[in-house]
Biopython code that builds the backbone (N, CA, C, O; Angstrom):
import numpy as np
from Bio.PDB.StructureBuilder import StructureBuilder

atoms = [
    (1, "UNK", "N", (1.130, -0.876, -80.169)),
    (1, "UNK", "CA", (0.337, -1.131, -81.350)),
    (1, "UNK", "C", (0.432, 0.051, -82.317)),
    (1, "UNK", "O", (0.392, -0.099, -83.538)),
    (2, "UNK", "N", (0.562, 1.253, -81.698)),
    (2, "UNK", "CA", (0.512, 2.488, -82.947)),
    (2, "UNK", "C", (1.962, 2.698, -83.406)),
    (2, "UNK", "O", (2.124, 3.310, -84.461)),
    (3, "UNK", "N", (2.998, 2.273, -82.751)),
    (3, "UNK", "CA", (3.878, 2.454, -82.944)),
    (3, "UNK", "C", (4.366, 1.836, -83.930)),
    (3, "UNK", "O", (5.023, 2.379, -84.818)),
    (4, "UNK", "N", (4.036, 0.394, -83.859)),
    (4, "UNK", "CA", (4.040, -0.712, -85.305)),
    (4, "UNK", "C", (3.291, -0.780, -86.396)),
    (4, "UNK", "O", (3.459, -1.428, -87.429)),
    (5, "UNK", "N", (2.202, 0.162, -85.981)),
    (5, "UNK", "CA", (1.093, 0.441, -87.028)),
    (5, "UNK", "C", (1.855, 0.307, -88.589)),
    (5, "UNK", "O", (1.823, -0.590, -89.432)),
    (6, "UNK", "N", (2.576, 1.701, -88.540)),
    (6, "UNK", "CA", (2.676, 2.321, -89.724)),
    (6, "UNK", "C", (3.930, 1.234, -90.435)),
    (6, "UNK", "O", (4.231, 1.339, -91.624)),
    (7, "UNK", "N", (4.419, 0.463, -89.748)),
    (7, "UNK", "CA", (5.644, -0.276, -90.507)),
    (7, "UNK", "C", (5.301, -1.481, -91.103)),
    (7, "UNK", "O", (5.684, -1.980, -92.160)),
    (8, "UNK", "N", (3.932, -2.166, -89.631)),
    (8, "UNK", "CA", (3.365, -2.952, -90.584)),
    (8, "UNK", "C", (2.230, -3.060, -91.575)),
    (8, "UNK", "O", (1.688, -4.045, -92.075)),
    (9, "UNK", "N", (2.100, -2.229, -91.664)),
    (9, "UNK", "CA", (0.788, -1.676, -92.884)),
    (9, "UNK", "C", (1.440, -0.880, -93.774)),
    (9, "UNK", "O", (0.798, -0.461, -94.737)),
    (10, "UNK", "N", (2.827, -0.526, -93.621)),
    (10, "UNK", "CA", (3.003, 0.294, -94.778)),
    (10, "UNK", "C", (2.129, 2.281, -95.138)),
    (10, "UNK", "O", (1.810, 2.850, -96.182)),
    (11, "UNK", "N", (2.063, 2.681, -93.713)),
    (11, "UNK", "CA", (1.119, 3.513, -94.349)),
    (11, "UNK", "C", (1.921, 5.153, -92.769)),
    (11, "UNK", "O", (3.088, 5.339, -92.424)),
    (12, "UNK", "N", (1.098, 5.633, -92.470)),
    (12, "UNK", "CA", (1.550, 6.850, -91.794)),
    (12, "UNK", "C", (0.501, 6.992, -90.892)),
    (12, "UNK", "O", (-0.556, 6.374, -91.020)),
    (13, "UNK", "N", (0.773, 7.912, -89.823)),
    (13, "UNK", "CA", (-0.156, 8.699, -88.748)),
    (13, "UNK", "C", (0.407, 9.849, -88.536)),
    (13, "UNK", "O", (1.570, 10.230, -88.411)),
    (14, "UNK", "N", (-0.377, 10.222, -88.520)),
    (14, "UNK", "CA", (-1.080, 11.629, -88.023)),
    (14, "UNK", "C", (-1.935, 12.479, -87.612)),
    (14, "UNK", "O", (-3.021, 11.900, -87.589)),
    (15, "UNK", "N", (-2.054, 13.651, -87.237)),
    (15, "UNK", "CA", (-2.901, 14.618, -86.731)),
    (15, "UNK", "C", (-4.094, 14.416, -87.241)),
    (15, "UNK", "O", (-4.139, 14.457, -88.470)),
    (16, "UNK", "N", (-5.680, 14.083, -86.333)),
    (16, "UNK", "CA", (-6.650, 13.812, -86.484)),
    (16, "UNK", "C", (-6.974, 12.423, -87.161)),
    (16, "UNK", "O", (-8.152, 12.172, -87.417)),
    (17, "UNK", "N", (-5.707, 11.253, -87.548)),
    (17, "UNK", "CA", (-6.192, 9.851, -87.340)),
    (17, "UNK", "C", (-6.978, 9.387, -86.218)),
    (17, "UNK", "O", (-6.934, 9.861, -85.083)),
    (18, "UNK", "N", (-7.737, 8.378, -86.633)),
    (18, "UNK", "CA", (-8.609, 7.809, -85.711)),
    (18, "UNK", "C", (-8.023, 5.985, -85.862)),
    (18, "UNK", "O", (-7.771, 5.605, -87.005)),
    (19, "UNK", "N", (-7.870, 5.127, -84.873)),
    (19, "UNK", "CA", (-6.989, 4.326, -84.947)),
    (19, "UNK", "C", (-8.200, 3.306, -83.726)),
    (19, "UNK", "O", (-8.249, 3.347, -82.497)),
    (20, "UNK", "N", (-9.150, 2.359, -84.859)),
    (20, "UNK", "CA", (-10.172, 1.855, -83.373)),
    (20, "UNK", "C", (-9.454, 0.784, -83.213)),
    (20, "UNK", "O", (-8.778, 0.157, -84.029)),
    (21, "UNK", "N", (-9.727, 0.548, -81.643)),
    (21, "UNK", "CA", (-9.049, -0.554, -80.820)),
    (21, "UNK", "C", (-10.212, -2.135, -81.202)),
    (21, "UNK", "O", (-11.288, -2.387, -80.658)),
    (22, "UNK", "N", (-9.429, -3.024, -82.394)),
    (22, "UNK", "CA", (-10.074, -4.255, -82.806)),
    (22, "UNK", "C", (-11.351, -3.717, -83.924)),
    (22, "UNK", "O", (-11.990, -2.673, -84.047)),
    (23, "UNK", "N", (-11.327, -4.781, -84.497)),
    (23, "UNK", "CA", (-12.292, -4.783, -85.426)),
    (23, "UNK", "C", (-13.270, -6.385, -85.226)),
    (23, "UNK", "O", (-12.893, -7.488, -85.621)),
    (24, "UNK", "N", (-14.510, -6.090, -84.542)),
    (24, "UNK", "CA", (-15.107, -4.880, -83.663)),
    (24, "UNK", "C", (-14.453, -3.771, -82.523)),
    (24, "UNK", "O", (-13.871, -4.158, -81.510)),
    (25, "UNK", "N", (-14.543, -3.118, -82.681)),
    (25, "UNK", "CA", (-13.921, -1.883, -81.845)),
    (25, "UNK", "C", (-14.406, -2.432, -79.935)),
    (25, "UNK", "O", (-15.527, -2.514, -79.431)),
    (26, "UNK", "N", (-13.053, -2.704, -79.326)),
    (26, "UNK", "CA", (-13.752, -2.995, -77.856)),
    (26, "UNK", "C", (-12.806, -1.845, -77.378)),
    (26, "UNK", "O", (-11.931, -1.117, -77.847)),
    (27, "UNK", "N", (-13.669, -2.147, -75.787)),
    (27, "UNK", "CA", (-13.132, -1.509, -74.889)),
    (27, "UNK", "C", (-11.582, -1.495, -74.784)),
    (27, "UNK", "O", (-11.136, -2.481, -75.372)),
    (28, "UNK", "N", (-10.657, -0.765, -74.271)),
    (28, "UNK", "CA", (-9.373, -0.486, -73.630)),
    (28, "UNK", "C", (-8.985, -1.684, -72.524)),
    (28, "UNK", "O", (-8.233, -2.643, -72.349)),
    (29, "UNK", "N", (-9.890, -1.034, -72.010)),
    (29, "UNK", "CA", (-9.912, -1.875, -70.051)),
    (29, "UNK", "C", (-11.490, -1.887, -69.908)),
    (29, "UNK", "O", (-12.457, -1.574, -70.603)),
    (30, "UNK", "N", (-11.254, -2.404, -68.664)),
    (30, "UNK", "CA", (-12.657, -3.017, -68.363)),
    (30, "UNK", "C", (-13.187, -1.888, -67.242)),
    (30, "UNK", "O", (-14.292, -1.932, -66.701)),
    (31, "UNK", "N", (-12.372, -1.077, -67.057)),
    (31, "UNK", "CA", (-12.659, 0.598, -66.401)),
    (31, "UNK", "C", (-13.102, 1.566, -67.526)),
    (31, "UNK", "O", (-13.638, 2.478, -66.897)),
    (32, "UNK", "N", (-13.151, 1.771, -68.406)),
    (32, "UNK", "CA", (-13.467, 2.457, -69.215)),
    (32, "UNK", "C", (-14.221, 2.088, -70.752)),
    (32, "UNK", "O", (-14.042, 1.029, -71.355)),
    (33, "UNK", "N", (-15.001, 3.097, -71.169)),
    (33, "UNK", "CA", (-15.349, 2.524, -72.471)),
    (33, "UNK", "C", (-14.552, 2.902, -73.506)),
    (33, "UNK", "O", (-14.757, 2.166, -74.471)),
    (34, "UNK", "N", (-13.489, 3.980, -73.780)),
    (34, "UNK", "CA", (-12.701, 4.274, -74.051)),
    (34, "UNK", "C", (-12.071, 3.072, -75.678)),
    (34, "UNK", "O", (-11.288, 2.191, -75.323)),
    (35, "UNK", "N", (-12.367, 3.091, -77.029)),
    (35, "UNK", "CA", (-12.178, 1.979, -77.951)),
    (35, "UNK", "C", (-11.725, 2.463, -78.978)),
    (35, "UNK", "O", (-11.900, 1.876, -80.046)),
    (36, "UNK", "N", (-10.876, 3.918, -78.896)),
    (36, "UNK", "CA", (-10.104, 4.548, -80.313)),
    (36, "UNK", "C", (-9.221, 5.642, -79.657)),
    (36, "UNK", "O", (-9.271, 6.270, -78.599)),
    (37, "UNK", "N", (-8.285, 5.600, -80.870)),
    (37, "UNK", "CA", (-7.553, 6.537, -80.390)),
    (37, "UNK", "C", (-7.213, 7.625, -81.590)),
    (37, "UNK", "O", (-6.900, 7.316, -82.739)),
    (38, "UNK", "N", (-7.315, 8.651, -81.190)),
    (38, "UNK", "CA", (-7.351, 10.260, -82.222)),
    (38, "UNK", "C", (-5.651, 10.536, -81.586)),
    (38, "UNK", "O", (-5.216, 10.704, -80.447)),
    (39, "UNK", "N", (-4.947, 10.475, -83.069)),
    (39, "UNK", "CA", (-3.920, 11.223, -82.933)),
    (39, "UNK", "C", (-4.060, 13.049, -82.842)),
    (39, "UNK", "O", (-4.957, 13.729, -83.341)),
    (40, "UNK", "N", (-3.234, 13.384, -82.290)),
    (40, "UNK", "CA", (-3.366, 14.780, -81.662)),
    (40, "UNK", "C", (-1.638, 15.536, -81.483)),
    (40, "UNK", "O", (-0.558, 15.093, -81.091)),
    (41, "UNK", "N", (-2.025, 16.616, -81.907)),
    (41, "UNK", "CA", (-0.457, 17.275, -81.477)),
    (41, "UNK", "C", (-0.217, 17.424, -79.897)),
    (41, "UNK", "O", (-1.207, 17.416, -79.165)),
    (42, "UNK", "N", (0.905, 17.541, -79.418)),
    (42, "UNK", "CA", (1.014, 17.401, -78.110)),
    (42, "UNK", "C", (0.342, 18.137, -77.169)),
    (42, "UNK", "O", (1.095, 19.058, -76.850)),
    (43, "UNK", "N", (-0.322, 18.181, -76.777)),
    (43, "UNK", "CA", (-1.532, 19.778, -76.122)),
    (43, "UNK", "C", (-0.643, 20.206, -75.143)),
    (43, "UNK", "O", (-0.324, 21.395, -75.106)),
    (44, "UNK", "N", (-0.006, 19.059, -74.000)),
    (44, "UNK", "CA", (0.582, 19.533, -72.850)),
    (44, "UNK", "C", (1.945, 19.955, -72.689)),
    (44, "UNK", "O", (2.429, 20.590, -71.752)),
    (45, "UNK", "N", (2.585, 19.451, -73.889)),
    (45, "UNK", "CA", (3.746, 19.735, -73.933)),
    (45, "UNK", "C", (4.170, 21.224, -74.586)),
    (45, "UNK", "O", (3.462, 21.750, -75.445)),
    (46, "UNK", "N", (5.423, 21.855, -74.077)),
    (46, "UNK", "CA", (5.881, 23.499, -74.084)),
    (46, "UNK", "C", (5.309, 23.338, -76.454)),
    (46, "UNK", "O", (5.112, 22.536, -77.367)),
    (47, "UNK", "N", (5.346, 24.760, -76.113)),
    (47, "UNK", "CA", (5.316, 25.115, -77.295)),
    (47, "UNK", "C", (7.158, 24.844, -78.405)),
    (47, "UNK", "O", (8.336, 25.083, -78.137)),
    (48, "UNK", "N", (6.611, 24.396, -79.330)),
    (48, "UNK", "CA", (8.020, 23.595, -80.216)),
    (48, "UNK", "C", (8.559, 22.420, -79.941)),
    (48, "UNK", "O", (9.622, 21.994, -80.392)),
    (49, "UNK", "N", (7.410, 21.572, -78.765)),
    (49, "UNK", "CA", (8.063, 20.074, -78.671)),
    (49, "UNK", "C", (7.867, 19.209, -80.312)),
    (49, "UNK", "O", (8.492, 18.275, -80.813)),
    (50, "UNK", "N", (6.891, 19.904, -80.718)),
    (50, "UNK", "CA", (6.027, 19.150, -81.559)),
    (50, "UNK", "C", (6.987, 18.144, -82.582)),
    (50, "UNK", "O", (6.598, 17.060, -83.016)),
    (51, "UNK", "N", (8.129, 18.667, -82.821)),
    (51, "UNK", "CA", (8.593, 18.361, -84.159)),
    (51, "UNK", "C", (10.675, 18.951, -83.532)),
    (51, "UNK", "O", (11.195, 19.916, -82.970)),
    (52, "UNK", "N", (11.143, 17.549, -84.152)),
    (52, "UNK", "CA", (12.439, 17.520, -84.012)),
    (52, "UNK", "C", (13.210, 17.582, -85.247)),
    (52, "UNK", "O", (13.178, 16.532, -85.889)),
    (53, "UNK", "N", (14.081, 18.790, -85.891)),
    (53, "UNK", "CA", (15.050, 17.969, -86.816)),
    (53, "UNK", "C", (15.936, 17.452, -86.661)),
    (53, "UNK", "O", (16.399, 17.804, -85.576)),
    (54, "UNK", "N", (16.803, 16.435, -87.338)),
    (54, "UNK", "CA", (17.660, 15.783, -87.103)),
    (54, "UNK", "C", (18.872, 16.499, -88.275)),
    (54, "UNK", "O", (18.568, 16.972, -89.371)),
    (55, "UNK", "N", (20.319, 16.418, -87.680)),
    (55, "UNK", "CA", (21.384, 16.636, -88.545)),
    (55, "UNK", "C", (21.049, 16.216, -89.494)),
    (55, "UNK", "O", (21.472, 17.000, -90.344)),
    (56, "UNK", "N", (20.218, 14.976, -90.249)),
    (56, "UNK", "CA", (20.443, 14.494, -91.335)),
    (56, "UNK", "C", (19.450, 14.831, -92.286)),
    (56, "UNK", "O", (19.204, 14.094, -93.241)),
    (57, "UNK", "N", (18.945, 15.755, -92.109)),
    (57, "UNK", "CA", (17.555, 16.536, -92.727)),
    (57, "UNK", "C", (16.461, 15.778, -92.793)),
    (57, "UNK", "O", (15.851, 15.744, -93.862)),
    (58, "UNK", "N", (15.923, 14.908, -91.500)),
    (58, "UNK", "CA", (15.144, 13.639, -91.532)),
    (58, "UNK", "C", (14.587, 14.754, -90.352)),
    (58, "UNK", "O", (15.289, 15.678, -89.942)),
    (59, "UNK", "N", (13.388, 14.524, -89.955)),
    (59, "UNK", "CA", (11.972, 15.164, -89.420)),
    (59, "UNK", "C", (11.606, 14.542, -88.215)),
    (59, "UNK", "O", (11.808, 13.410, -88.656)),
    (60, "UNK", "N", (11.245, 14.337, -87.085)),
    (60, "UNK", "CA", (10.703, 13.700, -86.412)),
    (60, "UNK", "C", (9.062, 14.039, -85.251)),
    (60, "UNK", "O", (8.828, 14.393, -84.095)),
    (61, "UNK", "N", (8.449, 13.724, -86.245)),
    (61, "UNK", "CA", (6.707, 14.577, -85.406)),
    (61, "UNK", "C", (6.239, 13.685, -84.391)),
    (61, "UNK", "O", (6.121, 12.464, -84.289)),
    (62, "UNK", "N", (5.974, 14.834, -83.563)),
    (62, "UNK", "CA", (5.787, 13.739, -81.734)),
    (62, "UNK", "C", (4.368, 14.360, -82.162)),
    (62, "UNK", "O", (4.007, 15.306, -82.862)),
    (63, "UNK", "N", (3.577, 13.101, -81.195)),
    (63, "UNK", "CA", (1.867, 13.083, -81.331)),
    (63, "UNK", "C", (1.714, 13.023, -79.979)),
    (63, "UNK", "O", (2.752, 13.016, -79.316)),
    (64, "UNK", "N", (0.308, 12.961, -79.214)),
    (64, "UNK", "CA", (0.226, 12.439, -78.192)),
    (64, "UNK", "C", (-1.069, 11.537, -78.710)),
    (64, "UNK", "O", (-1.324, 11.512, -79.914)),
    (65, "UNK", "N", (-1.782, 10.882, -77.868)),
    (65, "UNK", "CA", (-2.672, 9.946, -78.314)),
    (65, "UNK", "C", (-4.072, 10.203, -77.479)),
    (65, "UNK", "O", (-3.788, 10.300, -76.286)),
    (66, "UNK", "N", (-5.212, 10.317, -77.665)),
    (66, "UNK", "CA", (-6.293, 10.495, -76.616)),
    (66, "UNK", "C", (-7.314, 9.626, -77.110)),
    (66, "UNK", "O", (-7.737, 9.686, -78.265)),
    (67, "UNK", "N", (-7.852, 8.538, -75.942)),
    (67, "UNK", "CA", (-8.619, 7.886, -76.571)),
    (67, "UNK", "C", (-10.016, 8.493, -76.662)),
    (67, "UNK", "O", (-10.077, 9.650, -76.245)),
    (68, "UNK", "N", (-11.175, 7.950, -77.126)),
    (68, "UNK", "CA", (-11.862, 8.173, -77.318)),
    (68, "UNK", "C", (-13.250, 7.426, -76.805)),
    (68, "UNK", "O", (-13.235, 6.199, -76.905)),
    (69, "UNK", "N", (-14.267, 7.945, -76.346)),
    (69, "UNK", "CA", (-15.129, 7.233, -76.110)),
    (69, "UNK", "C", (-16.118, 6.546, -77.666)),
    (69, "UNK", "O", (-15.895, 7.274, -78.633)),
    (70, "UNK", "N", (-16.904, 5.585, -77.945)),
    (70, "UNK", "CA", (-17.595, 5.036, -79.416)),
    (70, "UNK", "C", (-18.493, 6.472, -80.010)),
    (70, "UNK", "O", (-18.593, 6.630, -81.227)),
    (71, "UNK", "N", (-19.079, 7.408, -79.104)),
    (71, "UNK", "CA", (-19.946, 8.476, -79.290)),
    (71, "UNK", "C", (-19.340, 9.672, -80.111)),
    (71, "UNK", "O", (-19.812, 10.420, -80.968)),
    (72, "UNK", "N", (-17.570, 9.508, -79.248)),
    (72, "UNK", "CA", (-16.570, 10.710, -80.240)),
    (72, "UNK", "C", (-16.031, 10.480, -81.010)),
    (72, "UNK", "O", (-15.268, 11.263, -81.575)),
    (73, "UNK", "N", (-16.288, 8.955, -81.419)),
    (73, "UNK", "CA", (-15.471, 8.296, -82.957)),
    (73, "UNK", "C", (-16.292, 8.720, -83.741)),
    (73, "UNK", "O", (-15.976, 9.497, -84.642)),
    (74, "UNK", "N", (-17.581, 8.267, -83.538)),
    (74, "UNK", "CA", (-18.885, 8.679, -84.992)),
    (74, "UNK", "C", (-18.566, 10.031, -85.154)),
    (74, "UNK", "O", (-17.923, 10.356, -86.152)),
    (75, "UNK", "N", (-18.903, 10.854, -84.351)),
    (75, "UNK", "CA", (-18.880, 12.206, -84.397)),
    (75, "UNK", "C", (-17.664, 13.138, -85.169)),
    (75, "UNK", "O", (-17.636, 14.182, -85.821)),
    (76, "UNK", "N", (-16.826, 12.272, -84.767)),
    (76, "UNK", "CA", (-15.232, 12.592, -85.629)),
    (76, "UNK", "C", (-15.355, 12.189, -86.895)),
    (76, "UNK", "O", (-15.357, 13.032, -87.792)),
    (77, "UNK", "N", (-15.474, 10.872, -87.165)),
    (77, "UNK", "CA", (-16.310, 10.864, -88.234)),
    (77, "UNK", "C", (-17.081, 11.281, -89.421)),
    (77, "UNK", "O", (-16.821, 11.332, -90.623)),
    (78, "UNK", "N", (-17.935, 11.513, -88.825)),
    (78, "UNK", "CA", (-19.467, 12.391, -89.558)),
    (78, "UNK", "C", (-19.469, 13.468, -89.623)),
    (78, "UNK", "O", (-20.079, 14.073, -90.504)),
    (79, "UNK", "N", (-18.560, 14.211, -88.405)),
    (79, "UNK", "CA", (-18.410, 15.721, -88.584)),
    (79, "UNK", "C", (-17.467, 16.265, -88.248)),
    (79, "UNK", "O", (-17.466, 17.301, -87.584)),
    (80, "UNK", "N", (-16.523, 15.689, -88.632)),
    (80, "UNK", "CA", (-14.761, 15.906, -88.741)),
    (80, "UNK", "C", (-13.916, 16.373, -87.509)),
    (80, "UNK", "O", (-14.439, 16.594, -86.416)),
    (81, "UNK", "N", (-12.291, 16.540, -87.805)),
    (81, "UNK", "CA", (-12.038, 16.776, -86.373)),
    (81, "UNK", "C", (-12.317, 18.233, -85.425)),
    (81, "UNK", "O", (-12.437, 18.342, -84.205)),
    (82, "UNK", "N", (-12.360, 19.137, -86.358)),
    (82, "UNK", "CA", (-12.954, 20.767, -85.816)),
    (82, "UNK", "C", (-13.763, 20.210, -85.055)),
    (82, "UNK", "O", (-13.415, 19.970, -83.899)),
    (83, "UNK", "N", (-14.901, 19.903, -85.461)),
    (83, "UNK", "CA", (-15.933, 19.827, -84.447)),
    (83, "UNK", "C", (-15.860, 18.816, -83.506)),
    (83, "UNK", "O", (-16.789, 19.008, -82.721)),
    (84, "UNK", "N", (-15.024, 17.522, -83.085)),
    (84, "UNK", "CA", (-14.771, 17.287, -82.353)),
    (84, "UNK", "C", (-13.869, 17.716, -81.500)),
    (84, "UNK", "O", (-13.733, 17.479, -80.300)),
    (85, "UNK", "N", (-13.255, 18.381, -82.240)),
    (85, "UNK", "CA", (-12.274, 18.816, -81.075)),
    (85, "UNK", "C", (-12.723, 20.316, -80.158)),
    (85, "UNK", "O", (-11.979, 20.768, -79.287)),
    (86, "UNK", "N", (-14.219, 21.043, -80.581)),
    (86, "UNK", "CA", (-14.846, 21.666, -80.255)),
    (86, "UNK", "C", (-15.808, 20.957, -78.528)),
    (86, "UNK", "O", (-16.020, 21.491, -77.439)),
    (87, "UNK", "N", (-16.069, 19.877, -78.969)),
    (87, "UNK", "CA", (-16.648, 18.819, -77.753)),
    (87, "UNK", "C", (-16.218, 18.656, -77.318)),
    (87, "UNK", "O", (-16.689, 18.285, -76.242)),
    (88, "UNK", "N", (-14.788, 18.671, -77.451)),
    (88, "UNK", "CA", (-14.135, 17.575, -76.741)),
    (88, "UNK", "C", (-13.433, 18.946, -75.464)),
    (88, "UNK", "O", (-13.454, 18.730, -74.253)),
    (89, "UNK", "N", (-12.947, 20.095, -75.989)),
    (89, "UNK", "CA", (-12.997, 21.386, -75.500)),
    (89, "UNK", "C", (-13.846, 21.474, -74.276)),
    (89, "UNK", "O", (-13.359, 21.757, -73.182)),
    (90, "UNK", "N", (-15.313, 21.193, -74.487)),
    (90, "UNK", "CA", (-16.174, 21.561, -73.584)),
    (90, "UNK", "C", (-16.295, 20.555, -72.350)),
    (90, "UNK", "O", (-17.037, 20.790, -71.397)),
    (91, "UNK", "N", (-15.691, 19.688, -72.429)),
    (91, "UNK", "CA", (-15.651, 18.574, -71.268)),
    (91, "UNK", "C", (-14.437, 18.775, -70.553)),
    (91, "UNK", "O", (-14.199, 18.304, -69.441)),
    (92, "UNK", "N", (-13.499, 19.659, -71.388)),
    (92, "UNK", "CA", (-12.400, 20.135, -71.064)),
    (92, "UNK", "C", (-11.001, 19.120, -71.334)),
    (92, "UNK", "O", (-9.968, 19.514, -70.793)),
    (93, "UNK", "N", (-10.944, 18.142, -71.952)),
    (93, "UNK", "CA", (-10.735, 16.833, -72.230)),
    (93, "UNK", "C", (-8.880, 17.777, -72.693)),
    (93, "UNK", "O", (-8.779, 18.786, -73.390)),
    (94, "UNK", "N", (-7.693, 16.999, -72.018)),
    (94, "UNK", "CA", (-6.533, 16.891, -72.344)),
    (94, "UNK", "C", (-5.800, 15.306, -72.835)),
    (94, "UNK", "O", (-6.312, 14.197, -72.677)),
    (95, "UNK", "N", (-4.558, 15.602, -73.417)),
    (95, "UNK", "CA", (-4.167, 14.837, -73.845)),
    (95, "UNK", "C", (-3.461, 13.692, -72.569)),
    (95, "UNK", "O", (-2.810, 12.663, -72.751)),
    (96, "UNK", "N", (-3.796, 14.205, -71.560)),
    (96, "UNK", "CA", (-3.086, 13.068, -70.054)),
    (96, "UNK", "C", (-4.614, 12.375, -70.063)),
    (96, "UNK", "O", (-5.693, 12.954, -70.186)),
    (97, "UNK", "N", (-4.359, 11.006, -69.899)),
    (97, "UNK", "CA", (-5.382, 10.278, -70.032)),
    (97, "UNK", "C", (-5.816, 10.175, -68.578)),
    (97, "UNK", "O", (-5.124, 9.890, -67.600)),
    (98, "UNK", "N", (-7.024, 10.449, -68.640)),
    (98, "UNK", "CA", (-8.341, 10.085, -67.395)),
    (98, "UNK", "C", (-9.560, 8.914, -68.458)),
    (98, "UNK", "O", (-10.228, 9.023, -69.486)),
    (99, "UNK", "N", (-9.209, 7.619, -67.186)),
    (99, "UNK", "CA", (-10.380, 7.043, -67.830)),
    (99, "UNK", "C", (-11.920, 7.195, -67.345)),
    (99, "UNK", "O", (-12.885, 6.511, -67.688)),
    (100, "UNK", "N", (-11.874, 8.170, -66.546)),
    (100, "UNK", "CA", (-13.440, 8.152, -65.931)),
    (100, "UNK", "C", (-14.092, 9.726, -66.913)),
    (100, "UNK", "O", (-15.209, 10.242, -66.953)),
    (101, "UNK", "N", (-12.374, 10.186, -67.797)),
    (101, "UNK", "CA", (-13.094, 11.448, -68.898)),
    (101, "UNK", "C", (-14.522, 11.505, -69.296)),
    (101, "UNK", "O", (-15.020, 10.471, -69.739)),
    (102, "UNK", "N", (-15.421, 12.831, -69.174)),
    (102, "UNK", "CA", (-16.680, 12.598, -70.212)),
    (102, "UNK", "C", (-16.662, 12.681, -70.888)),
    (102, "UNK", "O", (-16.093, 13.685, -71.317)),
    (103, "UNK", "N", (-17.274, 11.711, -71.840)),
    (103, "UNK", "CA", (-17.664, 11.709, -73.060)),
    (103, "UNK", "C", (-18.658, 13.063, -73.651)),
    (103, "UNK", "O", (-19.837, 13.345, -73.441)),
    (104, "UNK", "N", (-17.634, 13.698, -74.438)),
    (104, "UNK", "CA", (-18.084, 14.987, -75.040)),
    (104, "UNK", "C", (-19.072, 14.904, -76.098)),
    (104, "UNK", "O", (-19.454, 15.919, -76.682)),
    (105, "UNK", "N", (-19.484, 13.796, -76.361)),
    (105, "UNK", "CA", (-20.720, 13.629, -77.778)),
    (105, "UNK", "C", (-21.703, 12.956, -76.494)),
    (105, "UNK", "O", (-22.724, 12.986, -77.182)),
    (106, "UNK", "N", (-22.168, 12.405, -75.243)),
    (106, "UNK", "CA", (-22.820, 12.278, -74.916)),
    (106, "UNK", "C", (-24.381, 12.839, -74.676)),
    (106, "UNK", "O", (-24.640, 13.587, -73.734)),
    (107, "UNK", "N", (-25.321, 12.420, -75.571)),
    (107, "UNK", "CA", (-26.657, 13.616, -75.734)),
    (107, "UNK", "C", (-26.934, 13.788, -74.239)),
    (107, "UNK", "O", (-27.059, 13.036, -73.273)),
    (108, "UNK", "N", (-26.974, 15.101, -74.467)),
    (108, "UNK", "CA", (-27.791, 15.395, -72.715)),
    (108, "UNK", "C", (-29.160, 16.263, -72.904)),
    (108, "UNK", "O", (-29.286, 17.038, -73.852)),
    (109, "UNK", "N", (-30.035, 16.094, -72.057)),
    (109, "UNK", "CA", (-31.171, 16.133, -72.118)),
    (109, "UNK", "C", (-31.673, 17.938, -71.794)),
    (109, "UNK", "O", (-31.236, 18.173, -70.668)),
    (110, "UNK", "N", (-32.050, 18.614, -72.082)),
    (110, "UNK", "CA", (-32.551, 19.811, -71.390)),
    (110, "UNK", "C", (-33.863, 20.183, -70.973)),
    (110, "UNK", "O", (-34.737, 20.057, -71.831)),
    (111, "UNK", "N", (-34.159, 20.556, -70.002)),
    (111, "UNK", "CA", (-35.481, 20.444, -69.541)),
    (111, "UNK", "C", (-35.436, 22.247, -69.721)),
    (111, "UNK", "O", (-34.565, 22.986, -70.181)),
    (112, "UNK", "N", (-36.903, 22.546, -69.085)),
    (112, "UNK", "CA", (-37.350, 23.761, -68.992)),
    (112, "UNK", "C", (-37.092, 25.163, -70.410)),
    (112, "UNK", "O", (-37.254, 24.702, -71.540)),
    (113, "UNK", "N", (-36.936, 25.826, -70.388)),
    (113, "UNK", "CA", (-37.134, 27.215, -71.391)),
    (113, "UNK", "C", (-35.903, 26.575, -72.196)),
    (113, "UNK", "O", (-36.243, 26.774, -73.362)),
    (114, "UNK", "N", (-35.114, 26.157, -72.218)),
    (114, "UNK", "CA", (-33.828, 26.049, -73.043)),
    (114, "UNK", "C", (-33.974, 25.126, -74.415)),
    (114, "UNK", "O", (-33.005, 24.968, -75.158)),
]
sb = StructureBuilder()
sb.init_structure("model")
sb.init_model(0)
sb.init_chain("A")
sb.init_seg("    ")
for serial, (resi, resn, name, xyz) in enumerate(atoms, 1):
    if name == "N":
        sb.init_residue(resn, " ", resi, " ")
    sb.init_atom(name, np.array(xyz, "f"), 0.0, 1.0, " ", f" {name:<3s}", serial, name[0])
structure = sb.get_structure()
């Protein structure tokens, strides 16, 4: 689907697109809530995979794709990709997909002095 995106819409992707799965946005699988996907530069791959030239002075930018739980779409959203990608940091979240990942915008509760 992302791959055909841009040819049949006429348009591009890239770094920090958000790309929701259906309009209404559903689930992936029925294992996960997982319903967008944030383009991303390759996190896991060596440093300089990112980008290929070709003999013919034509460009080629590799992405990887990470979906997203509905909590880190708004948030991406409303308060752009820095700060999601700050959350998303703290859950420790890579670009190899785990669908049982936490959701890094999930409010959590704090009890006592904090």
């Amino acid at each position: 689907m992302l791959a055909r995106l841009p040819h049949e819409y006429e348009t591009w992707l890239g770094i920090g697109h958000t790309i929701p799965n259906g309009d209404p946005t559903e689930p992936y699988a029925a294992n996960t809530q997982f319903s967008c996907a944030l383009i991303m530069p390759p996190l896991s791959a060596p440093d300089g995979f990112s980008r290929l030239d070709l003999s013919d002075s034509r460009m080629v930018n590799f992405y990887s794709v990470m979906p997203l739980h509905p909590k880190e779409t708004e948030y991406k959203l409303s308060r752009g990709l820095e700060g999601l990608t700050n959350k998303l940091d703290s859950v420790r979240a890579t670009d190899l997909i785990d669908v049982a990942r936490a959701n890094a915008c999930k409010h959590r509760k704090w009890f006592g002095l904090f």
